[in-house]
C-alpha positions in Angstrom: 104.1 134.6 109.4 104.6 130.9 108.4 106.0 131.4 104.3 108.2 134.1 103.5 106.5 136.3 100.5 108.6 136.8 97.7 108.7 139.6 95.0 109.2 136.6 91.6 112.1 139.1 90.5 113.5 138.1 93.6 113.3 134.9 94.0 115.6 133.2 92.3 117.9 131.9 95.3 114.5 130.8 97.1 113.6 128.8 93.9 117.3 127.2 93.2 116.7 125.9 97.0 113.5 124.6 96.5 114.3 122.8 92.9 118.0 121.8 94.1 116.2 119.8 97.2 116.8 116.2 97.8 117.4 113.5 100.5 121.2 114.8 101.3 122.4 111.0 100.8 125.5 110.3 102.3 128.3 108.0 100.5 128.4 105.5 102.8 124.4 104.7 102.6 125.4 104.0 98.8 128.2 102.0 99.8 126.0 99.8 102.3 122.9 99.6 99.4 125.5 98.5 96.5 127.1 96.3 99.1 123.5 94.5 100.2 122.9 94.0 96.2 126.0 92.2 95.7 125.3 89.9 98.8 121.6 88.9 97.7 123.0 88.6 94.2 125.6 85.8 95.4 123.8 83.7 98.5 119.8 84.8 97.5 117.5 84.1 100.2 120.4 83.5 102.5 121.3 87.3 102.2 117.6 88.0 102.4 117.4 86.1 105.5 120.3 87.6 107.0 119.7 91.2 106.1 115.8 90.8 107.6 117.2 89.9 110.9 119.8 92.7 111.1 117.6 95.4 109.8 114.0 94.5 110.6 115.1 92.3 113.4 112.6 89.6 112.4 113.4 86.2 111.8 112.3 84.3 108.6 111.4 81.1 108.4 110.3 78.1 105.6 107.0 79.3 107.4 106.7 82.9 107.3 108.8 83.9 104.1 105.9 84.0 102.1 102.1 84.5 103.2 98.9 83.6 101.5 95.6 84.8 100.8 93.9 82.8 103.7 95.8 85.3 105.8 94.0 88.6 104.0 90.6 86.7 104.9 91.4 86.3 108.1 92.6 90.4 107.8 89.5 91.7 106.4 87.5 90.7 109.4 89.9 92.1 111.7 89.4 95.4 109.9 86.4 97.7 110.3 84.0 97.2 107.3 83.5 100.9 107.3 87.0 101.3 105.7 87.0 98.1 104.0 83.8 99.6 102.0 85.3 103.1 101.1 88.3 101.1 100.0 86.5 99.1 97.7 84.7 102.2 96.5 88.1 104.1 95.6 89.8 100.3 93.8 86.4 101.1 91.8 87.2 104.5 90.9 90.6 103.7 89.8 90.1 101.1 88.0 87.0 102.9 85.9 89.8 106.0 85.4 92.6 103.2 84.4 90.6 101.1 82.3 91.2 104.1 79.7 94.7 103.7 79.5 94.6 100.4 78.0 96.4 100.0 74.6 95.9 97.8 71.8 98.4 96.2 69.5 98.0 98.2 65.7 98.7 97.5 62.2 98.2 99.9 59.0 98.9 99.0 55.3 101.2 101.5 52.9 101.8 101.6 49.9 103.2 98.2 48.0 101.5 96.1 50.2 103.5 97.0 53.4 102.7 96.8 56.7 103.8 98.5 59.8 102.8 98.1 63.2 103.2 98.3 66.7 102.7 94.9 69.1 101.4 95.3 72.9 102.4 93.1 75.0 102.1 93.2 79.0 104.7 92.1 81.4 105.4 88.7 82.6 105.8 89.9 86.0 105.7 92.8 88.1 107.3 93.7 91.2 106.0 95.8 93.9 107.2 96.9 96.8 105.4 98.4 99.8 107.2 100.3 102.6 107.0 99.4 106.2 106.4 102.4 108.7 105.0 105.6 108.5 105.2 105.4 104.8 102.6 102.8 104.2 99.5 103.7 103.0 96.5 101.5 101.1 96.1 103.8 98.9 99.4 103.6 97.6 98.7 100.0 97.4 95.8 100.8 95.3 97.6 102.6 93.2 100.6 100.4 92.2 98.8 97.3 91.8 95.7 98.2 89.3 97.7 99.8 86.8 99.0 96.6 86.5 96.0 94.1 86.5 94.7 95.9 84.2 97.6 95.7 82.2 97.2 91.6 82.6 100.7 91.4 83.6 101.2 87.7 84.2 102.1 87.8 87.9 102.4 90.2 90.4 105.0 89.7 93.0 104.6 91.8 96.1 107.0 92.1 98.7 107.0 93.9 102.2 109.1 94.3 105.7 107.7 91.7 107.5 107.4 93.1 111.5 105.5 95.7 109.6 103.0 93.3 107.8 102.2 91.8 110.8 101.6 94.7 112.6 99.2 96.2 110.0 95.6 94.3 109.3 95.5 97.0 106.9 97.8 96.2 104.9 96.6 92.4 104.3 93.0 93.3 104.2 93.7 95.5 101.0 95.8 93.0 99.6 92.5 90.8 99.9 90.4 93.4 98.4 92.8 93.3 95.6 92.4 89.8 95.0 96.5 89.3 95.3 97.2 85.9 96.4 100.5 85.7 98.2 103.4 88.2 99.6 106.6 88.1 100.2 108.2 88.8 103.6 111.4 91.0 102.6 111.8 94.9 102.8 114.4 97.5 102.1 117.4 97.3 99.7 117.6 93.5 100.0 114.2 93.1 98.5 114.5 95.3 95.5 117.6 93.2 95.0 115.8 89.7 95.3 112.7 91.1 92.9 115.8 92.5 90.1 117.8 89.0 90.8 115.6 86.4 92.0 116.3 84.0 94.6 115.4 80.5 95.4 111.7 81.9 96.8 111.4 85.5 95.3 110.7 85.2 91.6 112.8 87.8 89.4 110.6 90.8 87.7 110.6 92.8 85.1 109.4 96.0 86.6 109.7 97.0 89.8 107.5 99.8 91.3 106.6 101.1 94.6 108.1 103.7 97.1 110.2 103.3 100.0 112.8 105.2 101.8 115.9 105.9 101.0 118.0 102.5 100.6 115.3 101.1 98.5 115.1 104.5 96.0 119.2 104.1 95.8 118.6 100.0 95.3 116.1 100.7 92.8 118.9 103.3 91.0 121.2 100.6 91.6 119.4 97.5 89.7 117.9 99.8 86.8 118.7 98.3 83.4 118.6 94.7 84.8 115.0 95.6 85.6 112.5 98.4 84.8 111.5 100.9 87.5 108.6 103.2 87.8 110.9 106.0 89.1 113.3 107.4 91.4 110.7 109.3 93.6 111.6 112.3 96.0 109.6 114.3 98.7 106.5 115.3 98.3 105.4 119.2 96.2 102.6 120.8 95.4 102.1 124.3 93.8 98.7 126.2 94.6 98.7 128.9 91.4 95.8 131.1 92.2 93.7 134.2 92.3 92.2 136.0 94.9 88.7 134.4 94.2 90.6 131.6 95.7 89.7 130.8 99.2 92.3 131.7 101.6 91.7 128.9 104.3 90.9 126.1 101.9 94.7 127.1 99.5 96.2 127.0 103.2 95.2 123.5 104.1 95.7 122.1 100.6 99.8 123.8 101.2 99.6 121.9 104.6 98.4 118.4 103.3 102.2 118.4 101.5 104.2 119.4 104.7 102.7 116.7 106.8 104.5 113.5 104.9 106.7 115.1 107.7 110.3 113.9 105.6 111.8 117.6 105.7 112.1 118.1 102.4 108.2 118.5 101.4 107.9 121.9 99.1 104.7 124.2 99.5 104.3 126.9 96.7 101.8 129.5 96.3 102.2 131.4 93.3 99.8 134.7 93.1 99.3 137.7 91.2 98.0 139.2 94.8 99.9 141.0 97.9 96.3 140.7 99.8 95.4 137.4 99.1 98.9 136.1 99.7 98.6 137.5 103.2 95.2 135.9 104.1 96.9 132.6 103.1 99.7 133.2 105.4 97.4 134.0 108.3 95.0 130.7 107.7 98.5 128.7 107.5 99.1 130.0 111.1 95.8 129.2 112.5 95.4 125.8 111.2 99.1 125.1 112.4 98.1 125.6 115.9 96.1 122.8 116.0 98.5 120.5 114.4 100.2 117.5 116.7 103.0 118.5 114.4 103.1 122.2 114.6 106.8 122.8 115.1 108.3 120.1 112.0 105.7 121.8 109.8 106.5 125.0 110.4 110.3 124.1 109.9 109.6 122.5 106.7 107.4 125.8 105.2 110.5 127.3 106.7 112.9 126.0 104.3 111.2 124.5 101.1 107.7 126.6 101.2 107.4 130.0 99.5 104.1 132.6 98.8 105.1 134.4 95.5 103.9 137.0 94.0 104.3 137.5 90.5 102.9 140.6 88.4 100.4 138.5 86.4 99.1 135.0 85.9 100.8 134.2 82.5 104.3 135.3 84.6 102.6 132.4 87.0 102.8 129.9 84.6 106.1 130.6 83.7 107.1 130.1 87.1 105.0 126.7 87.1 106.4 125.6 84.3 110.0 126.1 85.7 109.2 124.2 89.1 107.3 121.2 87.2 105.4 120.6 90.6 104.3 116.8 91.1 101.2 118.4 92.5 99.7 121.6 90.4 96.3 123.3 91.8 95.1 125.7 89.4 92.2 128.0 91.0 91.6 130.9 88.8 89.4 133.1 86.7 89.7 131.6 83.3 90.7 127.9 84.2 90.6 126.8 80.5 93.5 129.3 79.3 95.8 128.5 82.2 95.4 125.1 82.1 96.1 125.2 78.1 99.9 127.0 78.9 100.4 124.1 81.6 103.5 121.9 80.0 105.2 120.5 83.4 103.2 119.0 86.2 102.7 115.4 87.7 98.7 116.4 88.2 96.7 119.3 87.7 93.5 119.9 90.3 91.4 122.3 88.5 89.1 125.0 90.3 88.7 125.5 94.7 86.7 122.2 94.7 89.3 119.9 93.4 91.7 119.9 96.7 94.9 117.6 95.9 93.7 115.0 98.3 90.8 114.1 95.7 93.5 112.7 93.8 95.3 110.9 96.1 92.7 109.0 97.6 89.4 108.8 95.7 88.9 110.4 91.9 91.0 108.0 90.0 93.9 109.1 88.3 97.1 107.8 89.5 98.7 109.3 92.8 102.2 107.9 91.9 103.4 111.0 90.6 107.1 112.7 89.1 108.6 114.4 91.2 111.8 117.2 92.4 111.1 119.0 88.8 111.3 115.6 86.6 107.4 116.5 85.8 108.8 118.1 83.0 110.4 114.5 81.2 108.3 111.9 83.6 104.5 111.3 83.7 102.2 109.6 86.5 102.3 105.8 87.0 100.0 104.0 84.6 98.9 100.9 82.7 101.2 101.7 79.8 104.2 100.9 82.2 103.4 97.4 82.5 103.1 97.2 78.8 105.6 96.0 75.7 105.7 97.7 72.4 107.1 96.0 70.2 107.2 96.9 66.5 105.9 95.1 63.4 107.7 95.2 60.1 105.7 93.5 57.4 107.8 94.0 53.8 106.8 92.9 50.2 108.7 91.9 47.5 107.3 94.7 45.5 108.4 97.3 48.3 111.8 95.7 49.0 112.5 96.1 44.9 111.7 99.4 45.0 114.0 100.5 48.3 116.7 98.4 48.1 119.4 100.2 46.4 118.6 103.0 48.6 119.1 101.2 51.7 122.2 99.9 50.6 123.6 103.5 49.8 122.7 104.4 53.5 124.0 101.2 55.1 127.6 102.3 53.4 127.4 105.4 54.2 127.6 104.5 58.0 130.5 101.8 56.8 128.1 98.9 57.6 128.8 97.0 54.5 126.6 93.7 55.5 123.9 96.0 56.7 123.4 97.0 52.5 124.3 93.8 51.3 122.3 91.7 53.5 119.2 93.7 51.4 120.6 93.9 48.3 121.2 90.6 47.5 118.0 89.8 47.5 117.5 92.9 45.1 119.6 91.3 42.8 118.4 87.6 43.0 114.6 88.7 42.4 116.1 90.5 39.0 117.5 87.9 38.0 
């Protein structure tokens, strides 16, 4: 047995785990990330410099501080053109899926000639970040930097840990199929603090987005409000809430793909109105995970943050789904259409046995860049709208002003703002003159 199976009655303590989960930060890591912050914010590219050698022990130069898109040519010809192609094909599918999300500046007329509007307008410039180590991935990549092309945010600044750019072919050949034109060599808290602040090389954003571990997650906390952020993201989730029409061996490998981000803190949840099928699941779990290079960390991880429960129907499912607010929601049921109605708090929802999470992270479209650790139920995916403006449009006539003015002054003193009321009821009383 890999998941313990849980009665729902009884699983409240196994559920406060699960939702109460999060990197365990330890004060001194928020000590040393406010500290790094302050440093970048005072000598700029000096700190930057410093901090790179100490922490990435690479040193930066005039030379290699910043790279160019020459060097992504050069990339996509080190890189097999049998990924380069299925890369290209999923940019396409994201950006047909994106493309939706556009939005257009508005205006409407009322009555007495007014007008009221709203004004879109897309960031000057983005930041984004992309993790060195195990945590890179080109789709992420993908992911981050459309939304915001599409947006037409002015300039996109990317910034990376620089051993690991080097390293990874990868990583510059997407940047090329991207059409992104330069990078930054800087990772970890330091960088977040040079795209919030700005130094003499790094321009200063007005978004940052990206993931990263956990100094630049608690750097990104740190510079919110001087800059915009996508969001503070935790460890990976997904909830499987099924039938037994489900297949056992296919809901086992989708609860897998979670565990194997490998962090310790990943959350697998089967939620199922059946003591048989829950079992089958439990056995396929076992057999795949004897295959698996990382058998015993998996297991470990199911271990503390995965659960099978069984609840007495599928509308006490969705309760329960509703209450985790997965980042990752599978829904493989009888009547699809009804369940996925009562859905109010997921990141993305994978509807019927053919529509495994990994579609989504790699290939359908939608973005990957999900909430997570319950905040599904305030936070939505990454899109174009968050590199967007909106900025409203007040258009008042003389004819509309006549007509409100006295009321607007009675409000303005009623919250003791007597300029507020005066400032509109002068004109009131010039025009009836």
């Amino acid at each position: 047995m890999n998941m313990e199976i849980i009665q729902y009655g009884s699983a409240d303590k196994r559920l406060s785990k699960i939702l109460q989960r999060s990197f365990d930060v330890d004060e001194r890591i928020c000590k040393k990330v406010k500290k790094i912050i302050s440093a970048v914010k005072q000598k700029k590219d000096r700190a930057v410099i410093e901090y790179t050698r100490q922490f990435d022990h690479f040193k930066l130069t005039d030379e290699n501080r910043m790279v160019t898109g020459d060097y992504f040519i050069q990339c996509l010809d080190k890189v097999d053109a049998g990924i380069v192609s299925i890369i290209k094909e999923a940019k396409q599918n994201i950006t047909t899926y994106h493309m939706n999300q556009v939005q257009e500046t508005w205006e409407k007329e009322f009555d007495h000639g007014v007008r009221l509007g709203q004004k879109i307008t897309p960031l000057a410039k983005a930041g984004i970040y992309i993790p060195g180590g195990r945590a890179f991935y080109p789709s992420s990549l993908l992911m981050n930097i459309i939304p915001a092309q599409i947006a037409g945010v002015g300039e996109i600044i990317v910034v990376t840990p620089p051993a690991h750019f080097f390293e990874k072919p990868l990583l510059g050949a997407t940047l090329g199929i991207l059409g992104i034109e330069k990078v930054y060599m800087a990772g970890g808290a330091q960088a977040i603090a040079a795209l919030a602040f700005g130094t003499e090389t790094i321009p200063k954003v007005d978004k940052i987005v990206g993931p990263g571990n956990i100094f630049v997650s608690l750097a990104k906390r740190e510079v919110f409000g001087y800059v915009d952020i996508d969001m503070i993201a935790g460890p990976s989730e997904v909830v499987v809430l099924a039938e037994d029409i489900a297949n056992p061996g296919w809901v086992a490998l989708d609860l897998l793909s979670q565990s194997e981000h490998r962090t310790g803190f990943e959350s697998s949840i089967l939620v199922t109105d059946s003591f048989d099928f829950a079992k089958e699941v439990n056995k396929a779990l076992d057999t795949f995970l004897k295959d698996s290079p990382y058998e015993a960390i998996v297991r470990k991880i199911l271990d503390d943050y995965g659960a099978i429960i069984i609840v007495d129907s599928i509308g006490q499912g969705i309760d329960v789904v509703n209450m985790i607010a997965p980042e990752h929601l599978e829904i493989i049921v009888r009547n699809e259409k009804a369940v996925l109605e009562k859905i109010r708090n997921a990141g993305a929802i994978f509807v019927g046995e053919y529509s495994s999470e990994p579609v989504g992270d790699y290939w359908a479209g939608p973005n990957h860049v999900l909430p997570t650790g319950g905040t599904a139920r305030f936070f939505s995916p990454l899109g174009v709208y968050d590199f967007f403006k909106r900025s409203s449009l007040i258009y008042y006539t003389k004819e509309a002003l006549l007509k409100t003015a006295e009321k607007i002054n009675t409000f303005a003193l009623e919250e003791d703002l007597f300029f507020h009321g005066k400032a509109v009821l002068k004109r009131f009383e010039d025009l009836n003159r």
